[in-house]
N, C-alpha and C positions, 0 to 999 in steps of 0.2 A: 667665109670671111671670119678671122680670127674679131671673138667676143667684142675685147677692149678696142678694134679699129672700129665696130659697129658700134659698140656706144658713141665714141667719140663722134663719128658720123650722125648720133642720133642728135649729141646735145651741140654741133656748132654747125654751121655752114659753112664750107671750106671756100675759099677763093681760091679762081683755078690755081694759082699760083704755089697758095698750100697745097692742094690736091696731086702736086705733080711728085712723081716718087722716084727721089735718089737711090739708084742703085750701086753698090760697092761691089768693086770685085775682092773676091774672098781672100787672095792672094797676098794682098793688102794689109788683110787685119792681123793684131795680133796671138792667133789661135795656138800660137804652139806654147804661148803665156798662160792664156784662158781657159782652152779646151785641154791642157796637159792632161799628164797621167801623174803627174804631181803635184795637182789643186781640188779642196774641196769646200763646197758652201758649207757655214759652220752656222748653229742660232743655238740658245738657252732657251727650252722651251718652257717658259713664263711670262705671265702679266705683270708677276713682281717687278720691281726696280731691283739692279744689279750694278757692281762696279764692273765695267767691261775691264780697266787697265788689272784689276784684283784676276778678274777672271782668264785673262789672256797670260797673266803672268803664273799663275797659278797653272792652269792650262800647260805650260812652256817646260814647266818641272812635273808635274802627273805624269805626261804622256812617255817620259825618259826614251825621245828619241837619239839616233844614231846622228844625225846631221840635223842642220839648223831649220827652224819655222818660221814663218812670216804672217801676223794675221793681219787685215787690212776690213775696214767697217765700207761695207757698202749701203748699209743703212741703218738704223736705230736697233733692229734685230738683227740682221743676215751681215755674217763676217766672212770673208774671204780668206781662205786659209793655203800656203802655197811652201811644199815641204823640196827641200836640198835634193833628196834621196826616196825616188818613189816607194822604195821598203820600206819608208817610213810611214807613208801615208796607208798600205795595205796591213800594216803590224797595226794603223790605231784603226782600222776600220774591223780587222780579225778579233781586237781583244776589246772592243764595246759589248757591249753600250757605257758608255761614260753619262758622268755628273756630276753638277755642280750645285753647290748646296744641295743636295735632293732632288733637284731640278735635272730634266733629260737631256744630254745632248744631243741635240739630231744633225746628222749628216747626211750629203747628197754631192754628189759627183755635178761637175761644173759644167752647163752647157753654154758656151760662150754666145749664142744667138740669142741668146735669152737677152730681155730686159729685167732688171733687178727689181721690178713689182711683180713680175712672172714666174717671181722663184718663187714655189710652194715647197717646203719641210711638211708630209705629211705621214710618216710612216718611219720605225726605226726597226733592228732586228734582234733578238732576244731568242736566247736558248731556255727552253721549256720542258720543263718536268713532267713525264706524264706516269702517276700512280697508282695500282692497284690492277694492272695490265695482267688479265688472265696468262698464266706461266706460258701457254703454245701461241699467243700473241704478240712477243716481245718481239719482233722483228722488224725489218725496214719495210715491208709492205703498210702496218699497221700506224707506226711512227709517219709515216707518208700521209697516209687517209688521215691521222687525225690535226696534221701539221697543216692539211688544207683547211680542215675546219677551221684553226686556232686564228690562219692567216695566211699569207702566201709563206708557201713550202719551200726552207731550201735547203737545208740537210737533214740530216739523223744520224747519232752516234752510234751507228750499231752497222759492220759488215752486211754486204746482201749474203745472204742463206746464215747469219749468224741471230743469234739469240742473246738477247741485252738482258743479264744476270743483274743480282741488285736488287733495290728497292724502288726504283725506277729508270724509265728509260728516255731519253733526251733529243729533244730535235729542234731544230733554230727554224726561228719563221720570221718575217717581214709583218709587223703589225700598222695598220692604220693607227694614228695615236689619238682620234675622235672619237674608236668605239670602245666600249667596255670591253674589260677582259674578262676573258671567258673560265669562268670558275671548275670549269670540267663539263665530260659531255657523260649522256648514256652509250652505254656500247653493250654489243653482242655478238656470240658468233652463231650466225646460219641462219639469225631469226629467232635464236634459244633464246634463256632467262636473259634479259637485261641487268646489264651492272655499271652502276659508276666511276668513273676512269675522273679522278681528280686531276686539274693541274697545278701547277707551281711554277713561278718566274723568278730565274736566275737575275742578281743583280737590279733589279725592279727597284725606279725611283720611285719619286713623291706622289701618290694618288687617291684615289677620291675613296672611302670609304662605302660611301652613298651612293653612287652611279659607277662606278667599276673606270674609271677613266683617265687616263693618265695628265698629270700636267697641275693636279690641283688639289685643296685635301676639300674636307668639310666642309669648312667656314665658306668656301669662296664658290660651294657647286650653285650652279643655278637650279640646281632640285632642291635646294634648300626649305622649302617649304614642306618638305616630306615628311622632313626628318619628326613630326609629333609622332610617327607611328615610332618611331623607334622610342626605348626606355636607357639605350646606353650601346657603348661603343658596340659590348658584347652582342646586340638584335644589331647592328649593320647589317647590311648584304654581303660584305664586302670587309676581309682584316687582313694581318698577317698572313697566314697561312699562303696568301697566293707570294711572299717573296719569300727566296729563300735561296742559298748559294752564294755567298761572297759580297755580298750587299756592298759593303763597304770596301770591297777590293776593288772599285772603280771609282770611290765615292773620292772628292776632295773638294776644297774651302774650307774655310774656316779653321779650326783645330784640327780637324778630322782631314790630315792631310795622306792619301796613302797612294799607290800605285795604281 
């Protein structure tokens, strides 16, 4: 029994009346509107207060689609977003992560069964830098292995049997947006010397200095009380270094309005 039917069952006592369950036939609903290939749940991931009409309008011009958008608020966060020309909607899911003021935009494909308290945003995707990649490592096996670490794995910019030249080599992963990001891993080959394989995030919003976490800077982390051990930005756990790549090439509000 799904969670929220067993709470409810916990806190009321239904009369059979209530208890009696209307079934709809599928055929009926509107799914070829809700469940399209040309709708997505949209939210601003923050606690801040935001202008939605600033953000959607804004939103309307960033994205420089090919055909028309429609957002529609199904609640205080979660927007419904429903584009003319489904190449629209795979051009803004291909060229994310987007954001506004600094803030992440998360996106997530529309299950029309769903109740709009059931929609969870918990996860966006981000192409990742990985640094200092022993030269016979560069490859898609490697990028692979470490993209499972980073997060769920879903490409690598590098041919199979080819070798990613450069100063680093790139792979997009699906991250959860409640855990820290991962500042690099140790790595090795065969069991040899251990080395440090740095990362770096392409496009990387607003995030915590303090607890590596996306969504929020200093002032508002709940580890805040940590922060005596640090003496200045410089002792964070956590700076720049991990964003890097076109920051602003997704960024818009404010002045800072760009593509």
């Amino acid at each position: 029994m799904d969670d929220s039917i067993q709470d409810l069952y916990q806190r009321l006592s239904l009369t059979k009346k209530e208890s009696e369950e209307i079934v709809v036939v599928p055929e009926q609903l509107q799914d070829s509107i809700i469940g399209g290939d040309k709708c997505l749940i949209m939210k601003l991931f923050t606690d801040k207060h935001y202008n939605k009409d600033v953000f959607k309008s804004t939103m309307r011009k960033a994205l420089r689609l090919t055909m028309g958008v429609r957002f529609r608020d199904l609640s205080s966060t979660l927007m419904f977003v429903e584009f003319d020309d489904r190449r629209d909607k795979e051009k803004v899911i291909q060229e994310g992560p987007w954001s506004f003021d600094k803030h992440l935009v998360l996106l997530k494909d529309v299950d029309g069964r769903k109740q709009v308290k059931q929609i969870q945003l918990t996860s966006a995707s981000f192409w990742v830098r990985l640094h200092d990649l022993p030269l016979m490592a560069r490859n898609e096996y490697v990028g692979r292995l470490l993209g499972e670490k980073i997060g769920v794995f879903e490409k690598v910019d590098v041919d199979e049997g080819a070798i990613a030249w450069g100063e680093f080599q790139r792979v997009c992963v699906n991250l959860q947006i409640s855990k820290p990001l991962l500042r690099g891993s140790m790595f090795s080959i065969g069991g040899g010397e251990p080395v440090w394989v740095r990362f770096s995030y392409e496009r990387l919003p607003n995030f915590c200095y303090l607890c590596g976490c996306l969504g929020h800077g200093e002032k508002e982390c709940t580890a805040v009380t940590s922060t005596s051990k640090f003496s200045g930005m410089d002792a964070l756990p956590y700076g720049m270094c991990l964003r890097v790549g076109g920051y602003n090439a997704r960024f818009f509000g404010g002045t800072n309005q760009a593509k």
